[in-house]
N, C-alpha and C positions, 0 to 999 in steps of 0.2 A: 461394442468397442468402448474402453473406459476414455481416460483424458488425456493418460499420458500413451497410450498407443495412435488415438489421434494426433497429438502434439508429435510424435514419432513419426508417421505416416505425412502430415505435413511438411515439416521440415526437409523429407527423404524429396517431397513434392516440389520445393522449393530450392533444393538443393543447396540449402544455409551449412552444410557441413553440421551440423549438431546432433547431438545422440538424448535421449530420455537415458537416463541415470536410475538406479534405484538410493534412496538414501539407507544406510545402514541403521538398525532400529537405535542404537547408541546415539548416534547423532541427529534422532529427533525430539523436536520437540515434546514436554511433559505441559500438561492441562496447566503448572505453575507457569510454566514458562510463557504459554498463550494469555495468562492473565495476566502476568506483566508486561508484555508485550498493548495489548487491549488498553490497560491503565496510561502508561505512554502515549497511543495515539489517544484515548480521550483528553489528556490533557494537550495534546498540541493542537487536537483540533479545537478545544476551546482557548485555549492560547489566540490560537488563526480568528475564531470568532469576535474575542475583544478587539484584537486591529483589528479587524474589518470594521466594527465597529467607530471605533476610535476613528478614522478611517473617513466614513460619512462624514460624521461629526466636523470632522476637521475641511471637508468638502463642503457640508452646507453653508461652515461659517464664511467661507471663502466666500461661496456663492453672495450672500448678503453684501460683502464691501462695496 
C-alpha cells in the first residue's frame, strides 16, 4: 500500500468526506521549482534563528536588571 491509498483508506475510515486526487504531471513541481522553494525556507528558517536569538539576548538582559 503506497501513501496516498493509505491516506485514502483513512480518511474513507474517518469519514472526513475527502478523496486522494491525482495531480496532473503539468501542474507538478520541476527540480527548479523544489530548489526555490528549499532556498525560501532556508532563508526563513535562519531568519526564525536570528530572533530567536536576538530573542535570548534580549531575555538575558532583562534577567540582569
Amino acid at each position: 500500500m503506497n501513501f496516498n491509498e493509505e491516506m485514502d483508506r483513512e480518511l474513507s475510515d474517518l469519514n472526513l468526506g475527502g478523496k486522494v486526487v491525482d495531480i496532473p504531471p503539468e501542474d507538478k513541481g520541476t527540480s527548479k521549482d523544489w530548489a526555490i522553494l528549499e532556498r525560501k525556507i532556508a532563508l526563513r528558517v535562519h531568519e526564525n534563528e536570528i530572533m530567536m536569538t536576538q530573542s535570548e539576548l534580549n531575555a538575558a538582559r532583562s534577567a540582569l536588571c
